[in-house]
N, C-alpha and C positions, 0 to 999 in steps of 0.2 A: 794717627790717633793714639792719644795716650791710653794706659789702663791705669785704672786708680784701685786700691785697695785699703779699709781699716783695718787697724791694728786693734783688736781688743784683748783686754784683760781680765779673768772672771778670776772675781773672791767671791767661795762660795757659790750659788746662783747668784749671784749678780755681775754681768757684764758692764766694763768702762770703756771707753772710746776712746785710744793714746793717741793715735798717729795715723796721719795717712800717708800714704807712699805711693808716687805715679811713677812709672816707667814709661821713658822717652824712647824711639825709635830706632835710636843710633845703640843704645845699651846702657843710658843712663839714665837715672834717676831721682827725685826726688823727694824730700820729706819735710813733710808742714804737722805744724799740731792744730787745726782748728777747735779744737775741743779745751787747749789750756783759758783757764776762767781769766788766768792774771793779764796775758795777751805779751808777755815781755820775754823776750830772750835774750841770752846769750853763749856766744861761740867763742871759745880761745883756740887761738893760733899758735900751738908749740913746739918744738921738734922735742922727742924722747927716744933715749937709746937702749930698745929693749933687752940688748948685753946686757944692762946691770943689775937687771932683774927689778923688784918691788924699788921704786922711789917717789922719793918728796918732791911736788912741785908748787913753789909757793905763787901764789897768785900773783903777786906784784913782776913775776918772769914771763907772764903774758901778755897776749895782746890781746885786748878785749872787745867784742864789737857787741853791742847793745840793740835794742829793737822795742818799741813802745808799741809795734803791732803786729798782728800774725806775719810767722817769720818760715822762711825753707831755708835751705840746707839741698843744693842741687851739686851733682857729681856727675861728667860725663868718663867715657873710657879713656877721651885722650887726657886726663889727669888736668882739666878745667875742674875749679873748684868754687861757688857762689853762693854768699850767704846773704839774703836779702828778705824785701818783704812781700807779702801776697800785694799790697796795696803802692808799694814803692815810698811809703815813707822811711826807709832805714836807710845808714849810710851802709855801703855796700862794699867789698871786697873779695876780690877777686884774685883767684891763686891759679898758678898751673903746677902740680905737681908732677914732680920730675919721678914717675914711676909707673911703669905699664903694665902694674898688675892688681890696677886699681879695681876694674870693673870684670878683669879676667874670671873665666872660669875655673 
């Protein structure tokens, strides 16, 4: 059984709803926005080398994967990476990152 949790934001007294976040069993997790009104996401795919400190990364050096409906964003420990939809209308990509200190404590 997963555990799900909202992420809220208070300006002021008033409380927003960003994000929920479930935790999978193995130690990984996911994140959806049900709350965004527009319903569309997107995820780039980059490598960045934090040596150089502060840089520019222009848009067109990305890979861009789009989404026209509620969209996660799921990570396990073994460096599986999937960005998809609640409803499975998105095209979908799938990464294993090569680093095991992804979901580390």
């Amino acid at each position: 059984m997963e555990e799900k949790f909202t992420l809220l934001l208070y300006e002021k007294e008033k409380a927003f709803k960003v994000i929920k976040v479930a935790f999978y069993g193995d130690g990984g997790f996911r994140n959806f926005a049900p709350y965004h009104t527009v319903k569309k996401g997107l995820l780039s795919k980059l490598e960045v080398d934090y040596s150089l400190g502060k840089q520019y990364i222009s848009r067109n050096e990305n890979v861009e994967y789009t989404a026209d409906d509620k969209v996660k964003l799921s990570i396990h420990p073994d460096g599986f990476v999937q960005f998809s939809g609640v409803k499975g209308n998105i095209t979908t990509d799938i990464t294993k990152i090569e680093s095991n200190s992804i979901c580390s404590a």
